[in-house]
N, C-alpha and C positions, 0 to 999 in steps of 0.2 A: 151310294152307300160306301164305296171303296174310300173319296176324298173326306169321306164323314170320320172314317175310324181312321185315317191318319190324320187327321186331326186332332181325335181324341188324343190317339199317341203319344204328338206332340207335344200335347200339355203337360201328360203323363209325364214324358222323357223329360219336357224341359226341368219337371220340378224335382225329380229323382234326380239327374244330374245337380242342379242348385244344393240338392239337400247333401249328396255326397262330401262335396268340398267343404261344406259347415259341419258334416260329422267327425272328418277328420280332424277338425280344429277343437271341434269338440273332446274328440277322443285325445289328444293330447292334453288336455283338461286333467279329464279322467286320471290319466295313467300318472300325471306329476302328482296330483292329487292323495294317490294311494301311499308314496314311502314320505311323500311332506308329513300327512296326518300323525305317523308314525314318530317322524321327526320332531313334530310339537310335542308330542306325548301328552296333549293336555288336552280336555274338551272345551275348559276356559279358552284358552287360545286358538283352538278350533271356532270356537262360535264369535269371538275377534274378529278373525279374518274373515269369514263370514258377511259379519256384517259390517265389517266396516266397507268391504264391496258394494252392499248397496247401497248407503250411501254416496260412496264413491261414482256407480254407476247414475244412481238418480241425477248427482248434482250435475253430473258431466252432460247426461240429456239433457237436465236446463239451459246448459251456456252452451250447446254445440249439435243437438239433434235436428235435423233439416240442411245445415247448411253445406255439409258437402255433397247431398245429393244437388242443391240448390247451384252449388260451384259449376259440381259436372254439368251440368242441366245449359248453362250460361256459357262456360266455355266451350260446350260441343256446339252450340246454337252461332255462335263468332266464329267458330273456324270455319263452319258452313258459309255463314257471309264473307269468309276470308278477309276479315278484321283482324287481324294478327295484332294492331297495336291496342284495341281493346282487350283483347285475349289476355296481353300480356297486363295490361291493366286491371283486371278481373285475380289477374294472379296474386300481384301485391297487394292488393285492396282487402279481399279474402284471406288470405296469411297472416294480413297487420290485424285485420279482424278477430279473425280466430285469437292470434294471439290476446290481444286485450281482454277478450270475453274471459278466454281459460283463466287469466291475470284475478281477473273480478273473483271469479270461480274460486279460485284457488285461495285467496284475502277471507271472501264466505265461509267457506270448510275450517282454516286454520281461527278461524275467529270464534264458530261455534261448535267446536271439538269440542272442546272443557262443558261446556251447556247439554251435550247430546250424550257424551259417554256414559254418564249417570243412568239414561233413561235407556239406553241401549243394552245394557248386562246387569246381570247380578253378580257379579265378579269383582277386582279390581280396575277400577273406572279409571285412574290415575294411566293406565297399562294402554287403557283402548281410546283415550282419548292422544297417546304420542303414536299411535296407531294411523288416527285419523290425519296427525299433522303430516304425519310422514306423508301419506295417502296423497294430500292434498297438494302436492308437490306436480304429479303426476296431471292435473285439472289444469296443469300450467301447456304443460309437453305435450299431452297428447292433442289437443284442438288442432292444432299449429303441424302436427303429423297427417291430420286429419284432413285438415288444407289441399297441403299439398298431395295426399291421394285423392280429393275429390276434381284438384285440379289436372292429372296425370288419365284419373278416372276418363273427365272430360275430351282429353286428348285422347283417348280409345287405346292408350298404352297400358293396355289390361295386364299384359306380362310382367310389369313392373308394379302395377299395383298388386296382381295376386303375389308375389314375390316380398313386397315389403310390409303383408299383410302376416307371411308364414315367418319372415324373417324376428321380424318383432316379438313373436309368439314363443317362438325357438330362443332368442335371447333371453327370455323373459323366465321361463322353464330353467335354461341352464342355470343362469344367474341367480335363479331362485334356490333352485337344488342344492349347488356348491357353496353358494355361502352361507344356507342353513347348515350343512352339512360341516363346513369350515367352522363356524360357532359355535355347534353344540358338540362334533365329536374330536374335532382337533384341537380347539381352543379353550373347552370346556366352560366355554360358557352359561348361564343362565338362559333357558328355552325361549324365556321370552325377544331374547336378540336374534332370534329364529325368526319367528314374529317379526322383528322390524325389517328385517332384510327379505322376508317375503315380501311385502307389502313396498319397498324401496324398489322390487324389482319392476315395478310399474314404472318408474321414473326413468328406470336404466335403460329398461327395453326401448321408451319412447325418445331419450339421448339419442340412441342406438339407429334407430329407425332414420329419425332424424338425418341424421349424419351420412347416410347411407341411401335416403334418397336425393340427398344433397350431392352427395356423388353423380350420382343418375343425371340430376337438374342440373349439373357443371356439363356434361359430356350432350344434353339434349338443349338447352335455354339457347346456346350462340345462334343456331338456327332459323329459330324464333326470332330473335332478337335482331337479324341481318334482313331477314323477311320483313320487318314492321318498321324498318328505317325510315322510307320514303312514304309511308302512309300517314293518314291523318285518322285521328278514333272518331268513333261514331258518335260516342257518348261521351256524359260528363261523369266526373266521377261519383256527384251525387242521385244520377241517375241509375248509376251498375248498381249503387248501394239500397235503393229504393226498389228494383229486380229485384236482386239478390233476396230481400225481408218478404218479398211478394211470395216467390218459390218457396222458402223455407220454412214460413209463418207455420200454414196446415200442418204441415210433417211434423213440425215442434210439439205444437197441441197436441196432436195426435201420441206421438211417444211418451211427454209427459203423465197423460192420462191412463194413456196404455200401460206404465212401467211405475203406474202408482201402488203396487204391490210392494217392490223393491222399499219404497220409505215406512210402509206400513211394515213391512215383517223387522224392519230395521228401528222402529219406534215403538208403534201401536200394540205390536204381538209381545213384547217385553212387559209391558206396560201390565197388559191382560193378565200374563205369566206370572207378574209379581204378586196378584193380587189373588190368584187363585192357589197357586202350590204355596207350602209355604217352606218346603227344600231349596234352597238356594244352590244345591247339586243339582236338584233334579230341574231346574230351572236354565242352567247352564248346560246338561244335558241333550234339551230342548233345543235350545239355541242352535248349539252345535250340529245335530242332527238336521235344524232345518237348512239353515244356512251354509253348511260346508257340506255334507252328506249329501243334504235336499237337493240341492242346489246341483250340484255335479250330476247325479242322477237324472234328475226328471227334466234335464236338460236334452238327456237323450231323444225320448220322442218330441220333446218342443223342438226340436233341430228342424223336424218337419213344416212347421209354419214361416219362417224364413226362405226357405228354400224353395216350397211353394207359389208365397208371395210374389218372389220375384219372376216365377212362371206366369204369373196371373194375370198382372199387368200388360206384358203385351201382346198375349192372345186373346184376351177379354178386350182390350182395344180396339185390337186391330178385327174381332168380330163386331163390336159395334160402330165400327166406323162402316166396315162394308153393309151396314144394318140388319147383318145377320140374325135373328133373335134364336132362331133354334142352334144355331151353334153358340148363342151366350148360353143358351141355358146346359146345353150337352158342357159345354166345357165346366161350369158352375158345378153341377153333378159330379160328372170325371174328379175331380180337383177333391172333394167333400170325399168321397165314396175312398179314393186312394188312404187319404189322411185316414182317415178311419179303420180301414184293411189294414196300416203300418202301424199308426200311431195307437191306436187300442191293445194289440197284442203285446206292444215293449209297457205300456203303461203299466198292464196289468203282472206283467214280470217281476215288476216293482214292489208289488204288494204280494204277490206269493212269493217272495226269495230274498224279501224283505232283511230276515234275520240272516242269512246265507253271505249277505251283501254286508251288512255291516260287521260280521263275524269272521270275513276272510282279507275284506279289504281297507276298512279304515281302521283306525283307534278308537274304540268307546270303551269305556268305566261302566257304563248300562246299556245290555245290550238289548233287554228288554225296552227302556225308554223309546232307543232308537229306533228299532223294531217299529213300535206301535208310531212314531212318528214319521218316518220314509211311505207306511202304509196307507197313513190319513193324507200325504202326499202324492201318494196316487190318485186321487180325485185332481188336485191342482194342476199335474201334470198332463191330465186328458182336457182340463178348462185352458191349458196353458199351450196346447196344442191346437184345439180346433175351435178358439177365440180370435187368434191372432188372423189366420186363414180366411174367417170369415168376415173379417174388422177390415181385410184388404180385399176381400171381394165387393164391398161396399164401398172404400175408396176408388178401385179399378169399373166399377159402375156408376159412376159418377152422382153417388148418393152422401157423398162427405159431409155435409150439411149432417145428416140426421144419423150418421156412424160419430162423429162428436157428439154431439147431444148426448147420445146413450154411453159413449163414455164419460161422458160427466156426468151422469146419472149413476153408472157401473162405480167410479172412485168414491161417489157418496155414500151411495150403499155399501161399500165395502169399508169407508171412515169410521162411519156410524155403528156399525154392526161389529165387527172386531174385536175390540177391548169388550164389550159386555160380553158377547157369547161365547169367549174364552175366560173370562171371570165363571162364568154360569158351568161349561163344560171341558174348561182346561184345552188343550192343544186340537184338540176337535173342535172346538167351535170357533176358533179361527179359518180351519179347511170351509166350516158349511158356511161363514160369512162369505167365502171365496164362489162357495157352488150357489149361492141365490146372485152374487153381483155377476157372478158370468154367465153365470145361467139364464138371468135377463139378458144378459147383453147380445148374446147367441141367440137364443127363439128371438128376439126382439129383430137382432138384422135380419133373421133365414124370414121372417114376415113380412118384412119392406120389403127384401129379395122378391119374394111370390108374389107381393101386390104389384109392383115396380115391371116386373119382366114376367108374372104368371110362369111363374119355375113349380112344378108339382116335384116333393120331395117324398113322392113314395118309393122311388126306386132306392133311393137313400137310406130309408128306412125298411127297405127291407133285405137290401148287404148288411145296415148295422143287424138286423135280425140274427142273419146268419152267421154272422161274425163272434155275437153272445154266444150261437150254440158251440162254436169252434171254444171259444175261451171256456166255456163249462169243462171241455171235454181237456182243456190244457192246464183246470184246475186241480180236477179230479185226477190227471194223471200224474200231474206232482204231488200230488197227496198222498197217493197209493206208492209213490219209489222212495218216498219221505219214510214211511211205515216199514217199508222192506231194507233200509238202510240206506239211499241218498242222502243224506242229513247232513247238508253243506253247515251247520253250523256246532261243531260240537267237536272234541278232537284235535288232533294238529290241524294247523292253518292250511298248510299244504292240502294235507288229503283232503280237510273240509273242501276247499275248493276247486278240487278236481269232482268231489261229488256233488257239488251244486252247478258245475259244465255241464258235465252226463245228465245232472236230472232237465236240464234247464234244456239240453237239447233236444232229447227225448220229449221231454214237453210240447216245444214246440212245433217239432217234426208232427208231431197228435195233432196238433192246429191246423198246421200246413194241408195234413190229410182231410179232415173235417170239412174246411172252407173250402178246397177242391174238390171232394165229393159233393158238396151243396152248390157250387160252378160260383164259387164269389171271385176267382181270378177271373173267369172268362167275362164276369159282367163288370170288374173294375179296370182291368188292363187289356181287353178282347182280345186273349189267347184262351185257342181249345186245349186243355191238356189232354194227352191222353189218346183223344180222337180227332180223328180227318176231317178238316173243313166240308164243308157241304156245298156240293154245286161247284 
């Protein structure tokens, strides 16, 4: 029993650790996030940048998702055979690649800028279409950044990959700040050259990054290069190339399908939008709120499905290799139960503090729109949470085959369904096209899961049980200090939100209390609080 709960643990920890380092990158999101919005002053140019990210995002998954895990994957597997002049050949090969792809990528995006702007805002299209071109700049730089950290990846020189990961990020932040800031209050510019040097700072960072692991690669490659002298490669180069498409293929599919959201809120939900409001404010509104607002936000608890994931894999492995079945399934549960204990309680913070949040820390013109929109966002954020987790426990179970399927099943139903039930019910029925496409997608895997490995998920369900009555008790008490005067939304900015802190602590501290008295820690993370072990 002792080797059983540190095992648990392990999973535990590994995926708590994972999700750390992606919240702080996240949390650096956040924080530029809050004086930029300010800086645009505009919800038009808010829902721009917005969306011209996912398409940005989207197109970059088509030309570039899989392959540097694909890179690492290839170069870690040659240094093992101590093929050093394959390795290095795996280098060039993948870099010349990358670059071409992003190349292609990037001709794509500037080509059908002028065709998409139109159907992406109710605003000026002229605006978000140099938006795009700028953007697409970036489809070039970053693949080719990407390279070479999935190459460095490979070589287990993690310190330099996490480093050129935070560096990029940090570049991207300042450069974004200062020269909005240079634009609009020194220069006096027009806001929207805020806007283009936001969206520029993609290109800068990835220069930056560039350059800078190029440094690294001058001071590490001799090495390399002095070791592979006298060897002969193993392969040809049309065969690394032929690996390489083998490794990457699934993970491509996968992403694309996965992050078919991203082209949908950036096309389909506009589309909807047009047809149902007929405010072209409130329409813009909308936008804004999902995509810059949204987005920053309910980013927070999807942090958890990343960080997971990458615990998943190889303890769910490495239990099925030793053909452990009850430690697949302990770990499967562990993994669910966690996500669920974290990621439920920030969701729903989202929706009670709703107004608090866009009242103390972005820019809105309607604070009511936004409001009701970050709220209908809380459903997507909990789909967007514990979809992802359970989409890789069916990868990490080697059920891939039938986790694609249902997400081509998952992007149909959400194609289809989209633009009418947001015609029908405005910005809400784009969320419930969101909650029936994941909604299958999730009972659909957690059911091959149970037939596949016989996983009984009552225990699962009955933490989520207790975890509802915790949340009851974290709603009702923001309700009740809302009434007595917490009212983070109303007031100076300041005070509003020093009282949406207090209430939002207080709140949760009630949770905290709750799910401890009902023992949801000791059955999620098997610590007693409180009382002395037994025995």
């Amino acid at each position: 029993m002792e080797e059983q709960s540190r095992v648990k643990k392990s999973i535990v920890l590994s995926g708590l650790v994972g999700t750390g380092g992606l919240f702080v990158a996240k949390l650096i999101g956040i924080i530029y996030a809050i004086p930029f919005s300010h800086i645009l002053g505009n919800v038009d140019y808010m829902g721009f940048y917005g969306q011209a990210y996912n398409i940005y995002s989207y197109v970059l998954n088509v030309f570039t998702a899989g392959f540097p895990f694909a890179i690492a994957t290839m170069i870690a597997k040659y240094m093992v055979l101590n093929d050093k002049k394959t390795v290095l050949m795996i280098k060039r090969l993948s870099i010349s690649m990358m670059a071409l792809m992003g190349f292609a990528g990037m001709v794509l995006m500037m080509a059908f800028s002028g065709f998409l702007a139109p159907m992406m805002v109710a605003g000026d299209a002229r605006i978000m279409a140099n938006v795009l071109r700028i953007l697409s700049i970036a489809i070039f730089l970053v693949p080719i950044l990407s390279g070479f950290r999935g190459y460095y990846q490979g070589l287990k020189e993690m310190e330099e990959y996490a480093f050129s990961q935070a560096f990029e990020q940090i570049f991207r932040v300042g450069f974004l700040l200062s020269a909005s800031c240079l634009a609009v209050y020194v220069m006096g510019m027009e806001r929207k050259w805020a806007l283009y040097a936001s969206v520029l700072s993609t290109s800068v960072a990835a220069v930056a990054g560039i350059l800078q692991i190029l440094h690294f690669d001058h001071k590490k490659n001799p090495e390399l290069v002095k070791q592979a002298q006298d060897q002969k490669s193993t392969k040809t180069r049309n065969e690394l190339l032929k690996e390489l498409f083998i490794l990457a293929v699934p993970y491509l599919i996968s992403a694309l399908l996965g992050y078919s959201q991203q082209i949908y809120n950036a096309i389909l939900l506009p589309m909807g939008l047009k047809m149902h409001y007929p405010s072209e404010t409130m329409i813009s509104s909308i936008i804004s709120a999902t995509t810059y607002v949204g987005v920053k936000m309910t980013a927070i608890p999807m942090v958890l499905a990343p960080g997971f994931t990458a615990a998943i894999i190889p303890h769910i492995t490495a239990a099925l290799t030793e053909n452990n079945k009850r430690l697949v399934n302990k770990n499967i549960l562990d993994c669910l139960n966690v996500v669920l204990y974290i990621g439920l309680p920030i969701s729903f913070c989202l929706f009670a503090y709703a107004a608090p949040i866009n009242y103390t820390l972005f820019y809105t013109d309607d604070l009511s729109t936004s409001t009701m929109v970050l709220q209908w966002l809380t459903i997507e954020a909990i789909l967007g949470t514990i979809a992802p987790v359970v989409s890789s426990l069916m990868m990490a179970l080697k059920l891939q085959g039938k986790v694609l399927q249902r997400l081509v099943i998952n992007a149909i139903i959400k194609g289809v369904l989209m633009v009418p039930l947001t015609v029908l019910m405005g910005f809400g029925g784009a969320v419930i096209a969101s909650l029936i496409a994941d909604g299958y997608l999730i009972l659909s895997n957690l059911r091959q899961i149970k037939i596949h490995y016989r996983v009984s998920f009552t225990k699962v369900l009955h933490v989520t049980a207790r975890i509802l009555v915790g949340l009851i008790g974290l709603w009702a008490c923001s309700m009740i200090l809302t009434l007595i005067g917490l009212n983070g939304a109303s007031g100076s900015t300041l005070v509003a939100f020093i009282k949406m802190c207090c209430n939002g602590l207080i709140s949760v501290i009630v949770y905290l209390v709750i799910t401890v008295f009902l023992k949801v820690p000791e059955d999620v993370f098997y610590v007693r609080i409180g009382r002395p072990k037994k025995g």
